[in-house]
DOKENU-557391 format. One record per residue: residue number from 1; x, y, z of N, C-alpha, C, O, CB in turn. Coordinates in Angstrom, 2 decimals, m for minus. Glycine has a CB too. Example, Ala and Ser with C-alpha at 12.3 -4.5 7.8 and 13.67 -1.06 7.14 Angstrom:
<nr->1	n.east->13.19	n.north->m5.69	n.up->7.80	ca.east->12.30	ca.north->m4.50	ca.up->7.80	c.east->13.20	c.north->m3.30	c.up->7.80	o.east->14.24	o.north->m3.32	o.up->8.46	cb.east->11.31	cb.north->m4.47	cb.up->9.05>
<nr->2	n.east->12.85	n.north->m2.25	n.up->7.08	ca.east->13.67	ca.north->m1.06	ca.up->7.14	c.east->12.90	c.north->0.03	c.up->7.87	o.east->13.41	o.north->1.14	o.up->8.04	cb.east->14.08	cb.north->m0.60	cb.up->5.72>
//
This chain:
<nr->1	n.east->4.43	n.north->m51.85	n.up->4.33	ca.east->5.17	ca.north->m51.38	ca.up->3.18	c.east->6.47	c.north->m52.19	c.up->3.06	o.east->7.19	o.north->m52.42	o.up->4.03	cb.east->5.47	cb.north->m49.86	cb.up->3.28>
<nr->2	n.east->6.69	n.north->m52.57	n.up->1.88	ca.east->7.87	ca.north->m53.37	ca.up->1.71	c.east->9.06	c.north->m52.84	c.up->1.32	o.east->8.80	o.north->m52.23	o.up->0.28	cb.east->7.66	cb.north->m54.26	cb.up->0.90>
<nr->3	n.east->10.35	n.north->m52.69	n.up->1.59	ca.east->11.53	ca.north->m52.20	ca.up->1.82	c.east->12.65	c.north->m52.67	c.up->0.80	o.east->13.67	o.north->m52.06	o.up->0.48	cb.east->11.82	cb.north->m52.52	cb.up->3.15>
<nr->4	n.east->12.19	n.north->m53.95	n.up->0.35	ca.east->12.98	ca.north->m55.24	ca.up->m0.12	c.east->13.94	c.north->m54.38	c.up->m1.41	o.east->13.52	o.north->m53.36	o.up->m1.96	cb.east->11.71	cb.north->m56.77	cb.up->m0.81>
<nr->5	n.east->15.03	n.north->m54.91	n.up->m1.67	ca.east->15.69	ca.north->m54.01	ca.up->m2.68	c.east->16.67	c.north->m54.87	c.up->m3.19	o.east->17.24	o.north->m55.68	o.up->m2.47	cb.east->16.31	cb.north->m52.65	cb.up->m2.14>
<nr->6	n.east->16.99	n.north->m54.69	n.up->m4.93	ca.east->17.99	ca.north->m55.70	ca.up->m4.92	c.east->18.75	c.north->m55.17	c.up->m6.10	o.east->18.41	o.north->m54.29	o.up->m6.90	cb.east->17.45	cb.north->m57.26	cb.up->m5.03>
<nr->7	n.east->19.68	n.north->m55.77	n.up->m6.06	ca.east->21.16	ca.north->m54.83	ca.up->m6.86	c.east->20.66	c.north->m54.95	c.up->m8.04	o.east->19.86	o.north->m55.88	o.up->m8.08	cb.east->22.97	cb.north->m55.48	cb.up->m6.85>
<nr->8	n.east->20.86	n.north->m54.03	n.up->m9.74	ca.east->20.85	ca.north->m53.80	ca.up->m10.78	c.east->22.14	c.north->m54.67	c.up->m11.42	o.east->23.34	o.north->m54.40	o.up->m11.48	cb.east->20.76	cb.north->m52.43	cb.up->m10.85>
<nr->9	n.east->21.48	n.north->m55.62	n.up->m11.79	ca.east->23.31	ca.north->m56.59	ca.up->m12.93	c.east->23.59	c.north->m55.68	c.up->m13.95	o.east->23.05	o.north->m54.59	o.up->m13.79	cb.east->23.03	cb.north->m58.53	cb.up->m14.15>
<nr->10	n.east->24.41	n.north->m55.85	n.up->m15.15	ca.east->24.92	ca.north->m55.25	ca.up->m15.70	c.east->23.50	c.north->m56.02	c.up->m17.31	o.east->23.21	o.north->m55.25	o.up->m18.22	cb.east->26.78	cb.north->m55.41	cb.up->m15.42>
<nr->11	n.east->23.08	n.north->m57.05	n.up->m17.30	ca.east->22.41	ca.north->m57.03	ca.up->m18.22	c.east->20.75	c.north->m57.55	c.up->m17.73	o.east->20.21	o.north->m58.25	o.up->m18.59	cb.east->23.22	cb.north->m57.83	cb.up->m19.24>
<nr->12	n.east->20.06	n.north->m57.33	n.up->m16.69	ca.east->18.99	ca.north->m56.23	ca.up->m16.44	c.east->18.50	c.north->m55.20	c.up->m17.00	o.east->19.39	o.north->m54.39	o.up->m17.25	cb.east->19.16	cb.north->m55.74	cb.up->m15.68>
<nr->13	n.east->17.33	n.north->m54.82	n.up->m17.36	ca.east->16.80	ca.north->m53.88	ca.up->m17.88	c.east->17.06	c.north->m52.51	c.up->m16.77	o.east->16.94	o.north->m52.51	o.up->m15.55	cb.east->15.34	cb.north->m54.34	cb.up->m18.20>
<nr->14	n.east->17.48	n.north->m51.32	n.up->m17.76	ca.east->17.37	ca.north->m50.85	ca.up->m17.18	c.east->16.67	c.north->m49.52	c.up->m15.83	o.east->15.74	o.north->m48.86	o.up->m16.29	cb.east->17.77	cb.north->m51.14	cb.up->m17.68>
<nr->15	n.east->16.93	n.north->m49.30	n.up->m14.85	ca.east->15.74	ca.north->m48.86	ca.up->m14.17	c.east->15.25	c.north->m47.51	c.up->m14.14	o.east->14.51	o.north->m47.02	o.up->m13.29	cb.east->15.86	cb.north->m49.18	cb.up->m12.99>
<nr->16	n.east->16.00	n.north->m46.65	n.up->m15.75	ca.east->15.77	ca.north->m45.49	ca.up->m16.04	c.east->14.27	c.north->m45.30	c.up->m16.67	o.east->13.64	o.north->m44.24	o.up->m16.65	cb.east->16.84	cb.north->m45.10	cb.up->m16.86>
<nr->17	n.east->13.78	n.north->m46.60	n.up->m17.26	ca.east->12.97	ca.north->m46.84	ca.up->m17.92	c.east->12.88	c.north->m46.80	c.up->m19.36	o.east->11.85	o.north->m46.84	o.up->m20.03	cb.east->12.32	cb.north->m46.35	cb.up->m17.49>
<nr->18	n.east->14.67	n.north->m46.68	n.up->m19.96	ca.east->14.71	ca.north->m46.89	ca.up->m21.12	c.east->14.30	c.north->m47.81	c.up->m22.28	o.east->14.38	o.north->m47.49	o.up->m23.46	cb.east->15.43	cb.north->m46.83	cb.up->m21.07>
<nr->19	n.east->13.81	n.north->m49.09	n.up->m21.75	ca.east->13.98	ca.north->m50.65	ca.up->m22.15	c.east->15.34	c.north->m51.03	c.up->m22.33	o.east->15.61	o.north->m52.23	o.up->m22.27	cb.east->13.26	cb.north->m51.04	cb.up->m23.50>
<nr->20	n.east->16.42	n.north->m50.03	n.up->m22.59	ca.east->18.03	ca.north->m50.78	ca.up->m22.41	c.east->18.72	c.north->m51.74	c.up->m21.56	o.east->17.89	o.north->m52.45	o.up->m20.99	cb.east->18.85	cb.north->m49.95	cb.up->m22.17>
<nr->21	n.east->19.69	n.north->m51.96	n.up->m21.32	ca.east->20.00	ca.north->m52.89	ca.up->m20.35	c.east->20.71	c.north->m51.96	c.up->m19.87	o.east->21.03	o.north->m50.93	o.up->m20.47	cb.east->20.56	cb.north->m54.24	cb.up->m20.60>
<nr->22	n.east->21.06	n.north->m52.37	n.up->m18.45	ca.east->21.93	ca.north->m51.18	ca.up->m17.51	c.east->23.16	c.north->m51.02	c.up->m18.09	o.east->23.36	o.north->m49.85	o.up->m18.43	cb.east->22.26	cb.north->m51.57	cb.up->m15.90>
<nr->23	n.east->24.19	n.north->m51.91	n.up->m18.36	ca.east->24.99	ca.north->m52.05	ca.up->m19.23	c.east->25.43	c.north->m50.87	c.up->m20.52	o.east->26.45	o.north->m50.35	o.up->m20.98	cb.east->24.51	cb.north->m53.15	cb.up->m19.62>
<nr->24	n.east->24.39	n.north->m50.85	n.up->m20.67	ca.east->24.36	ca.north->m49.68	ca.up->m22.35	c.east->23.56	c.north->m48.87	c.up->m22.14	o.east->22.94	o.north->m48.44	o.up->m23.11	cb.east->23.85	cb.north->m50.24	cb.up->m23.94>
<nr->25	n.east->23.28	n.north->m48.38	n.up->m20.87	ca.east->22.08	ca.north->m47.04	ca.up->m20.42	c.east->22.66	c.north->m46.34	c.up->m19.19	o.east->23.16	o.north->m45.24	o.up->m19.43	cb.east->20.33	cb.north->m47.67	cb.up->m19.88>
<nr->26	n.east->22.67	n.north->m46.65	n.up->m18.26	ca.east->22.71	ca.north->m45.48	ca.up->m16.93	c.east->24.25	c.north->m46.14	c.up->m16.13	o.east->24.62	o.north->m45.62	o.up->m15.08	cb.east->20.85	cb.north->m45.63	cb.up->m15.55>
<nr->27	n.east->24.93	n.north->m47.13	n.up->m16.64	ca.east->26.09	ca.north->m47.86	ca.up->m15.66	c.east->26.70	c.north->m46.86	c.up->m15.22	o.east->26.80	o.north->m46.40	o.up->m14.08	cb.east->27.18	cb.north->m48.86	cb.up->m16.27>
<nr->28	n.east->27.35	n.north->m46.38	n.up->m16.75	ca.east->28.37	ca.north->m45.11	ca.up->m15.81	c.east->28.10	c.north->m43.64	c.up->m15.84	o.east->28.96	o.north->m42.78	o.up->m16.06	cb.east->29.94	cb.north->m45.06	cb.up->m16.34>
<nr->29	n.east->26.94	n.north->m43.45	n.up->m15.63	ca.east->26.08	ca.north->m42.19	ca.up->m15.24	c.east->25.52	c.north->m42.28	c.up->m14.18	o.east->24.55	o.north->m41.52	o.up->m14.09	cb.east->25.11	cb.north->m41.83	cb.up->m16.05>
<nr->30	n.east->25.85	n.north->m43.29	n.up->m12.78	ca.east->25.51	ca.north->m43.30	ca.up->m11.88	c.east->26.05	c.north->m44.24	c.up->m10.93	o.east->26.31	o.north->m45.39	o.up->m11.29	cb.east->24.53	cb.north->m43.28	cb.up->m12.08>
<nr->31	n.east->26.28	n.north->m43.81	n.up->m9.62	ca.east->27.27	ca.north->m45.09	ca.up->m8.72	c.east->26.06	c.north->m46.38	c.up->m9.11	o.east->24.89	o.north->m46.25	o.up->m9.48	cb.east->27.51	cb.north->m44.72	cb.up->m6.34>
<nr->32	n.east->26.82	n.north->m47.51	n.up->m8.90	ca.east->26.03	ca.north->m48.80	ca.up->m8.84	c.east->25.43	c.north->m48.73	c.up->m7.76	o.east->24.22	o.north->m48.92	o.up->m7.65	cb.east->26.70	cb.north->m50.04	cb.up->m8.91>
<nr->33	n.east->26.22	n.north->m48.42	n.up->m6.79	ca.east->26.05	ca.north->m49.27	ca.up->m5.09	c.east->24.46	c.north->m48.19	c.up->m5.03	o.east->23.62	o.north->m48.61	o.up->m4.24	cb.east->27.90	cb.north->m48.77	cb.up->m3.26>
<nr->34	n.east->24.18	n.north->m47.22	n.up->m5.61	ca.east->22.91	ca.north->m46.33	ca.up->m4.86	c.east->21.79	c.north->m46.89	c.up->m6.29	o.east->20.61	o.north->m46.63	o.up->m6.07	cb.east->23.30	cb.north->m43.98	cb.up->m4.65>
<nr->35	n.east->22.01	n.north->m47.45	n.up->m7.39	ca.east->21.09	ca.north->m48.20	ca.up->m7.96	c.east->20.12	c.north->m48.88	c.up->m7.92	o.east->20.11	o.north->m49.49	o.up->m8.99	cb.east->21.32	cb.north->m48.61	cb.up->m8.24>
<nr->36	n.east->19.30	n.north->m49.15	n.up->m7.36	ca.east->17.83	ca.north->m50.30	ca.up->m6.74	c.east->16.98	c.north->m50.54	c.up->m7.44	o.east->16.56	o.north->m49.65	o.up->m8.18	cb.east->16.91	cb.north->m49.93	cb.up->m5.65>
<nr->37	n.east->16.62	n.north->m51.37	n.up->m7.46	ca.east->15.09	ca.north->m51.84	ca.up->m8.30	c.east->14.14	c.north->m52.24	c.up->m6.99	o.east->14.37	o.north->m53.11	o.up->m6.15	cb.east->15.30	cb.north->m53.52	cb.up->m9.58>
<nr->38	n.east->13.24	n.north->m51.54	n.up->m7.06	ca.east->11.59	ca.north->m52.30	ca.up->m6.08	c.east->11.55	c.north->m53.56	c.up->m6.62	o.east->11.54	o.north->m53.82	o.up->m7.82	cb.east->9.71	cb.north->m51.50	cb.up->m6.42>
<nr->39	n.east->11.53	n.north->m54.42	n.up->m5.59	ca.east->10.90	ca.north->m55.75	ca.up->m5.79	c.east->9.34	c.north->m55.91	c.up->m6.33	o.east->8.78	o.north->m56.76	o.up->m7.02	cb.east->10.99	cb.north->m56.40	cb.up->m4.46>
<nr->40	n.east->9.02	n.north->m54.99	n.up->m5.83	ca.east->7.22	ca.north->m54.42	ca.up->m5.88	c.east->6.92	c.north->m53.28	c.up->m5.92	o.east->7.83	o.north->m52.51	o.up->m5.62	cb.east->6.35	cb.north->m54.68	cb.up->m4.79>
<nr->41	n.east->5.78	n.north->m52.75	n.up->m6.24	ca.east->5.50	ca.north->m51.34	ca.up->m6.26	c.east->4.59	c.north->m50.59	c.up->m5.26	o.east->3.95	o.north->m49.55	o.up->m5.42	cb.east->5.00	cb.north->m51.11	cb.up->m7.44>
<nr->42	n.east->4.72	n.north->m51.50	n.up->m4.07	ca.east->4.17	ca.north->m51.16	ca.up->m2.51	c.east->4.74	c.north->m49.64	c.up->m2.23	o.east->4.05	o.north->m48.61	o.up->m2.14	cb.east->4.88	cb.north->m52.39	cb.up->m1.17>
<nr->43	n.east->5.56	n.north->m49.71	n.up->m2.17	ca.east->6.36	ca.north->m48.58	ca.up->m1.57	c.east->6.14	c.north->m46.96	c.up->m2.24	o.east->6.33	o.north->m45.93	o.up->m1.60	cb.east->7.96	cb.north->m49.05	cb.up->m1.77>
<nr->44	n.east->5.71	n.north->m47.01	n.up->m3.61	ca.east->5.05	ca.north->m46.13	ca.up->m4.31	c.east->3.65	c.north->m45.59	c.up->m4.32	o.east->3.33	o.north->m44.62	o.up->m5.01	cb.east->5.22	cb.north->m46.50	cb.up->m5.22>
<nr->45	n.east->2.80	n.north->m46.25	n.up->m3.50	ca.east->1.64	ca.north->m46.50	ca.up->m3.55	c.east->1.19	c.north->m45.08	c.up->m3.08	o.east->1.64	o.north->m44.74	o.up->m1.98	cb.east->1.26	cb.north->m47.75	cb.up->m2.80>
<nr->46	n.east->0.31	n.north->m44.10	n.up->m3.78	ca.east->m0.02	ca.north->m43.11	ca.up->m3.39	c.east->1.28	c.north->m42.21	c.up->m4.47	o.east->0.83	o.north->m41.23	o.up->m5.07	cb.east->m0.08	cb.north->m43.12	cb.up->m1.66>
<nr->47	n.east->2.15	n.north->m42.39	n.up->m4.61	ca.east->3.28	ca.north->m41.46	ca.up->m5.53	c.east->2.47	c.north->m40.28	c.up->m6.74	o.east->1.61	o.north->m40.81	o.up->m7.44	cb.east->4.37	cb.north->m42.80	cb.up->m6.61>
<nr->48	n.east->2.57	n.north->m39.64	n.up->m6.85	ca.east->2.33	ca.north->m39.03	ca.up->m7.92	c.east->3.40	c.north->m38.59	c.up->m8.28	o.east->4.41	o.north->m38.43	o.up->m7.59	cb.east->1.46	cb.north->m38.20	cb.up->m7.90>
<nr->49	n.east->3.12	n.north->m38.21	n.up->m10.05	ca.east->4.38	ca.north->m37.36	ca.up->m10.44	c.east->3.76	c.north->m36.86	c.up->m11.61	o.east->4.36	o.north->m36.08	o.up->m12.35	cb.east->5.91	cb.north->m38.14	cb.up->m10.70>
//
C-alpha cells in the first residue's frame, strides 16, 4: 500500500471534489498543512462509502 502524499498548491484542483481550484474552494475552510492528495488510489482500495 502506498503512503506517498503531496501538498495541495493554491491553483490545483481542488480535493473536495468540487472541480474548483483550492484557491476558490476549501483554502480557508481548512488548515493547509492536514490537506493531501493520494498520489494513487492504492490506499482506498476496498473503501466504501
Amino acid at each position: 500500500m502506498s503512503t506517498d502524499k503531496i501538498k495541495i498548491g493554491n491553483n490545483d484542483p481542488c480535493s473536495c471534489g468540487s472541480g474548483k481550484k483550492f484557491k476558490k474552494c476549501c483554502r480557508d475552510k481548512k488548515p493547509r498543512e492536514r490537506i493531501v492528495m493520494l498520489e494513487s488510489p492504492e490506499p482506498l482500495r476496498g473503501f466504501r462509502y
